[in-house]
C-alpha positions as CSV (number, residue, x, y, z in Angstrom):
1,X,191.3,156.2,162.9
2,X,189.5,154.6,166.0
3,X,191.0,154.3,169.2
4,X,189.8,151.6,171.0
5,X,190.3,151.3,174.8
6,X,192.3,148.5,176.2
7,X,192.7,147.5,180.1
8,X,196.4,146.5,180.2
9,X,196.9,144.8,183.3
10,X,199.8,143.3,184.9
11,X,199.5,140.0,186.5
12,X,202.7,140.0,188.6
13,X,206.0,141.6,189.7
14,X,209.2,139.3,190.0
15,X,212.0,141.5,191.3
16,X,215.1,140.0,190.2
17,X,217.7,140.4,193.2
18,X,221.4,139.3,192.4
19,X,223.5,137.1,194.9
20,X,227.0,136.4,195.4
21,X,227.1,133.1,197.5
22,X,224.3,130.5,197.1
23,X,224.5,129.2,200.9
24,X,224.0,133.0,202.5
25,X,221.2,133.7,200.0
26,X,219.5,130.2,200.9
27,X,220.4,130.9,204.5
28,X,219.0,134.1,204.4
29,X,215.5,133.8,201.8
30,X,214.9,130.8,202.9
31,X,215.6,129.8,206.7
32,X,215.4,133.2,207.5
33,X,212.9,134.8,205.7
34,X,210.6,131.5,205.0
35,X,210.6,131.6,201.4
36,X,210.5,128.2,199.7
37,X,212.4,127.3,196.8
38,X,210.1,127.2,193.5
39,X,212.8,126.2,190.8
40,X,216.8,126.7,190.1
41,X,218.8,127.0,186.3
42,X,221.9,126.8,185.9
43,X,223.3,127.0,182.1
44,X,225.7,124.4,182.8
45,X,228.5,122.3,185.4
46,X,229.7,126.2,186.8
47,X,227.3,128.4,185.5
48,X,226.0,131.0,188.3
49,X,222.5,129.7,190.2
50,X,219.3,131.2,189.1
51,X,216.4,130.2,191.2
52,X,213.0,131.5,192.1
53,X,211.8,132.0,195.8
54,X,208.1,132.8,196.9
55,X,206.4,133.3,199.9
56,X,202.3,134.3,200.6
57,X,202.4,135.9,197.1
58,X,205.6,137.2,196.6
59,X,207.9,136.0,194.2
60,X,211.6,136.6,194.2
61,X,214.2,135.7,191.6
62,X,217.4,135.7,192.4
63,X,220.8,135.6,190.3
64,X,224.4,135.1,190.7
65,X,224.4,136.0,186.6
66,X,226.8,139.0,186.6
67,X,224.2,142.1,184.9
68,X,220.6,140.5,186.2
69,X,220.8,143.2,188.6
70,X,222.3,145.7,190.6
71,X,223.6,144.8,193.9
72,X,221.9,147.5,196.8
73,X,218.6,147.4,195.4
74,X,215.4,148.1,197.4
75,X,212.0,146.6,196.7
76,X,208.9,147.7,198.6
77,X,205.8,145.1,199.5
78,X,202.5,146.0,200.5
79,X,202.0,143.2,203.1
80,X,199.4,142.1,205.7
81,X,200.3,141.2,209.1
82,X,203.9,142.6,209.2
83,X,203.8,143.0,213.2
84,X,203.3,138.7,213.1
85,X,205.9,138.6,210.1
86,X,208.6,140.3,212.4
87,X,207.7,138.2,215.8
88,X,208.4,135.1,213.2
89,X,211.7,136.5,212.4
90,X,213.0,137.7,215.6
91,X,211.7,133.9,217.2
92,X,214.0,132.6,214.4
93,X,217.1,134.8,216.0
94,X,219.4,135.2,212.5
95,X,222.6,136.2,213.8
96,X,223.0,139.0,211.0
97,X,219.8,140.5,211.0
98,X,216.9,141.8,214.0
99,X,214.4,143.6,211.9
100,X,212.1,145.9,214.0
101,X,208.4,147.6,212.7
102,X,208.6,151.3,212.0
103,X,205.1,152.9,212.0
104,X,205.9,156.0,208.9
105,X,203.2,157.7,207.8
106,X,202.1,155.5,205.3
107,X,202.3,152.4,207.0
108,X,204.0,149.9,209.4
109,X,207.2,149.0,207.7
110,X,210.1,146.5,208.4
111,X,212.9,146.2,206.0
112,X,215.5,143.9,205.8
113,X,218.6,143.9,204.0
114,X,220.2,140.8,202.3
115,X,223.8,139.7,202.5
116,X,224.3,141.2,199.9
117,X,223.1,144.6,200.1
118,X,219.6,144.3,198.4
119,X,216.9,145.7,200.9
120,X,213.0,144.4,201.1
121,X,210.4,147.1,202.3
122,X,207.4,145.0,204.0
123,X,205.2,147.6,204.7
124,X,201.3,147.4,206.3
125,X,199.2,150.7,204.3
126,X,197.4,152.2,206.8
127,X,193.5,152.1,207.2
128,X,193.1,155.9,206.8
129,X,195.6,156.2,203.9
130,X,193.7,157.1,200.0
131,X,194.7,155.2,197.7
């Protein structure tokens, strides 16, 4: 038996994050954060919204489907820039949430948390950090 070697590789990862009330999540992903709307399903007139959001790279999909996902969820991002991404968000000056840039030890991170308890990790690696 030969065992022949194979690169698997993994071209992207879509977080799915659920949502409770369409207006907060657009108010919060989209004028907030600065995502832009790629797509929405719905199965039907009343069926829960299912849309994809993406910004620089990152991809978001996010569900009001009851068992897409558990509410309170954390997702980290390696991202560039996060010092500029949090000066965009504080000049935007969301009433619910004033992120601020923690330096930790393995990077400058911001996180924000979602109306609905979901929390995104932007983090900055730092230049002396292995990989």
């Amino acid at each position: 038996m030969s065992h022949e070697t194979h690169t698997i590789r993994f071209n992207r990862v879509c977080p799915i994050l659920r949502i409770f009330d369409e207006a907060k999540a657009r108010e919060f992903y989209v004028d907030f954060l600065g995502f832009s709307v790629d797509w929405e399903h719905r199965f039907g007139e009343n069926y829960p919204l299912y849309m994809q959001v993406s910004r620089g790279g990152l991809v978001l999909h996010l569900s009001g489907h009851h068992g897409d996902a558990t509410p309170g969820s954390t997702v980290f991002v390696e991202t560039l820039r996060v010092e500029a991404y949090q000066r965009e968000l504080a000049a935007r000056d969301y009433t619910y949430m004033k992120p601020g840039v923690e330096p930790l030890p393995w990077g400058l991170q911001m996180e924000v948390t979602d109306p609905f308890g979901n929390r995104i990790r932007f983090c900055e690696r730092l230049e002396t950090e292995s990989a």
